[in-house]
C-alpha positions as CSV (number, residue, x, y, z in Angstrom):
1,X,57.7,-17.8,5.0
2,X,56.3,-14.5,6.0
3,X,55.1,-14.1,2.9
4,X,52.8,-17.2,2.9
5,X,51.2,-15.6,6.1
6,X,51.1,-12.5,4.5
7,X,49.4,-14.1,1.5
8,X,47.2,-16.5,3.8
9,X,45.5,-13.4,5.7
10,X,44.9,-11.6,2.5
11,X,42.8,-14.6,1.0
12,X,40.9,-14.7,4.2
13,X,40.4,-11.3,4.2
14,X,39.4,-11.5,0.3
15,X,37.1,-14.2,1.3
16,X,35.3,-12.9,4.3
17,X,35.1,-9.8,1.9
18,X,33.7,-6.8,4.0
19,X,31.0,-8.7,6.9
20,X,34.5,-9.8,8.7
21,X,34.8,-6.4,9.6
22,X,32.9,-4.6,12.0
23,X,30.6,-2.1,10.3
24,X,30.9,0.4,13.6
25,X,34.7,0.9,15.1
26,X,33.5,2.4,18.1
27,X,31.4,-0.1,20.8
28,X,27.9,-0.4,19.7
29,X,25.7,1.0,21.9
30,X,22.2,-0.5,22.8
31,X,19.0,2.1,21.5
32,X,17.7,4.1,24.0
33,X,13.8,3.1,24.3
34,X,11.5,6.4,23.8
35,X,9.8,6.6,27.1
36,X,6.0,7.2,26.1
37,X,4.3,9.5,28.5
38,X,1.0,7.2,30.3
39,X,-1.2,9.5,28.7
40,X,0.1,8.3,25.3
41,X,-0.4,4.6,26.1
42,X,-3.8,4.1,24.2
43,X,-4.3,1.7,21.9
44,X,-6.6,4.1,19.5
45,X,-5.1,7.7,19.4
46,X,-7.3,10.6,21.0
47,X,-7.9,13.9,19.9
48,X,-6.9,15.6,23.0
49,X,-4.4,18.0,22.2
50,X,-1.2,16.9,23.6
51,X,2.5,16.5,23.0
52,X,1.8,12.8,21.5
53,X,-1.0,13.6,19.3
54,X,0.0,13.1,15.7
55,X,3.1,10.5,16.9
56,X,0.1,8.3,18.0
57,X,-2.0,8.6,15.0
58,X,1.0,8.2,12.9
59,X,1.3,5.3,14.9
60,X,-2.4,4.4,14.5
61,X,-2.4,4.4,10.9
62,X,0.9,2.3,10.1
63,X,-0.7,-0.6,12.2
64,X,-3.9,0.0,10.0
65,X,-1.5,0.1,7.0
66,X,0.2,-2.9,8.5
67,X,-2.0,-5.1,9.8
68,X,-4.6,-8.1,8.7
69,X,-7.9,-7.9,8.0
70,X,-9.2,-9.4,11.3
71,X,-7.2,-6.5,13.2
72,X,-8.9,-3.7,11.6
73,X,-12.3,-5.7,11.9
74,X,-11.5,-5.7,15.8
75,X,-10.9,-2.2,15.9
76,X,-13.8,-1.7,13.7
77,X,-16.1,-3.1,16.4
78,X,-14.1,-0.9,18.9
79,X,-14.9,2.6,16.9
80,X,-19.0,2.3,17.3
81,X,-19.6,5.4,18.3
82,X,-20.5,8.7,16.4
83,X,-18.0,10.9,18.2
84,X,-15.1,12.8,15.7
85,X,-12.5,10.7,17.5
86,X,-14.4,7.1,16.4
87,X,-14.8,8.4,13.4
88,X,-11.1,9.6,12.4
89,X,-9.9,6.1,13.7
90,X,-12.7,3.8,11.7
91,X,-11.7,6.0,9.0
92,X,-7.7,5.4,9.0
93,X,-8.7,1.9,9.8
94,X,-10.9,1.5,6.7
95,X,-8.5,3.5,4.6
96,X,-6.6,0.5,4.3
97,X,-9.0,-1.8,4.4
98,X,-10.6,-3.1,1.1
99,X,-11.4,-0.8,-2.1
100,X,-15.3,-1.0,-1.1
101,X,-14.2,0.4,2.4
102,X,-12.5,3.3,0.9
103,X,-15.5,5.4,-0.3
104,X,-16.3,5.4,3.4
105,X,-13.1,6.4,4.5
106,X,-13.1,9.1,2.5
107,X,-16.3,10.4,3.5
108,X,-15.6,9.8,7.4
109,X,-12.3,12.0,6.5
110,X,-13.7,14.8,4.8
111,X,-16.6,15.1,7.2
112,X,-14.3,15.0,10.1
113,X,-11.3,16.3,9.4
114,X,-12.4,20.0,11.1
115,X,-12.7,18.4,14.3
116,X,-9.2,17.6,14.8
117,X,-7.1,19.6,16.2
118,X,-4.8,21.5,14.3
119,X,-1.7,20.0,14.4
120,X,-3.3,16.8,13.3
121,X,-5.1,18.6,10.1
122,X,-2.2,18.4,7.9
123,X,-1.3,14.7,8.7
124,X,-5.1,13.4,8.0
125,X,-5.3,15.8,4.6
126,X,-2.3,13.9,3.2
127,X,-4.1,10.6,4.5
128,X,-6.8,11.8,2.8
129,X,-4.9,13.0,-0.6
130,X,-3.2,9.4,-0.6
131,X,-6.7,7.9,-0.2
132,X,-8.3,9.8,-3.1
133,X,-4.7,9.0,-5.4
134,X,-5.4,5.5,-4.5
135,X,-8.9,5.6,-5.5
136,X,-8.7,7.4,-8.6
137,X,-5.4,4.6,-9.5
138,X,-7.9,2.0,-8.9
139,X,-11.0,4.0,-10.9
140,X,-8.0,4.2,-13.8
141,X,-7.1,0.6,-13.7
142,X,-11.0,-0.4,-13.9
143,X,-11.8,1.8,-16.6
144,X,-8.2,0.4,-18.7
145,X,-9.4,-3.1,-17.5
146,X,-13.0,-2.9,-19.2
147,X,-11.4,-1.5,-22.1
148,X,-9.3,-4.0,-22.9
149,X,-11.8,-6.3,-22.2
150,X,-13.5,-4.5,-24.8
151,X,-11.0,-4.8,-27.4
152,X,-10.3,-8.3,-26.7
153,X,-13.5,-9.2,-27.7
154,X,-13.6,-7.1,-30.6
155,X,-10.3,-8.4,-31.5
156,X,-11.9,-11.6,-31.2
157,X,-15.0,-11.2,-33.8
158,X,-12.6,-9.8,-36.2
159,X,-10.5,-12.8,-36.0
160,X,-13.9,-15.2,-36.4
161,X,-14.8,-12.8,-39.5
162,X,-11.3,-12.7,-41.3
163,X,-11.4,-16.9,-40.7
164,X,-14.4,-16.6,-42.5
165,X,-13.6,-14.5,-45.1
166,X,-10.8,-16.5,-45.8
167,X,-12.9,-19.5,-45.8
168,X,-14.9,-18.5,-48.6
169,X,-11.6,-16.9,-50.5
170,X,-10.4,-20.7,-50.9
171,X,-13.7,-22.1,-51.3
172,X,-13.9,-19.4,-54.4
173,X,-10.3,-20.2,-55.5
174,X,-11.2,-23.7,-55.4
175,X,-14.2,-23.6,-57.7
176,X,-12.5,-21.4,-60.3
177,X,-9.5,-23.9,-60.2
178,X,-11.6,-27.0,-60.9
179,X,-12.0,-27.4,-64.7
């Protein structure tokens, strides 16, 4: 009998497999929220240099990365002005935008990217490194694209001359087969 209990929890167990157990022992606790200082609160990041500089450009350019195309039109119309901070933001905006947006992203960037301050530097040269890697990817797959294209055709009016060739090979055998 105890054996049949015995034998009954171990094919529960076996069947539950490992999401029966708990993954965590110990009482989960709930996260502990970050508390953002009020002068962190903005929606586009400033240049001011502060203890939430790059966390909010960081956080600036995932929801760039992340988001639709009507966000980053909406924050397009937001970054009008000429100042270095407009232009840093329209430019992580548009980096991740369309590919015709990305020449200008990477023009805002280099043209900017002194007036930061220098902690940000290093996080907006890697934005700009991946732009350029992305850009040069996408030059790369063009240029491979027009040259298949290229070859495809090619391949194509050597197929329509070897037909014909081979037309006039049986049309040729045909004659000298014919008495």
């Amino acid at each position: 009998m105890q054996y049949r209990v015995l034998l009954l929890t171990l094919a529960a167990v076996s069947l539950a497999g490992c999401e029966g157990f708990p993954l965590n022992l110990e009482e989960e606790k709930p996260a502990q929220e970050v508390a953002v200082p009020a002068h962190c609160d903005g929606e586009i990041p400033t240049l001011d240099d502060n203890d939430c500089l790059v966390d909010s450009w960081i956080e600036f350019g995932l929801a760039a990365q992340r988001s639709d195309s009507e966000w980053r039109d909406e924050q397009l119309d937001k970054l009008d002005e000429e100042s270095p901070r407009d232009r840093l933001a329209r430019a992580t905006v548009l980096a991740w935008g369309s590919e015709q947006q990305w020449d200008a992203a990477s023009e805002l960037l280099q043209e900017d990217l002194h007036a930061a301050p220098g902690d940000l530097q290093p996080l907006l040269r890697y934005w700009l490194n991946e732009l350029e890697g992305r850009r040069s990817l996408h030059e790369r797959l063009q240029s491979s694209e027009a040259s298949r294209n290229q070859l495809a055709n090619e391949n194509e009016e050597l197929t329509e001359k070897l037909d014909a060739l081979t037309a006039i090979e049986r049309s040729m055998n045909l004659r000298q087969q014919m008495p």
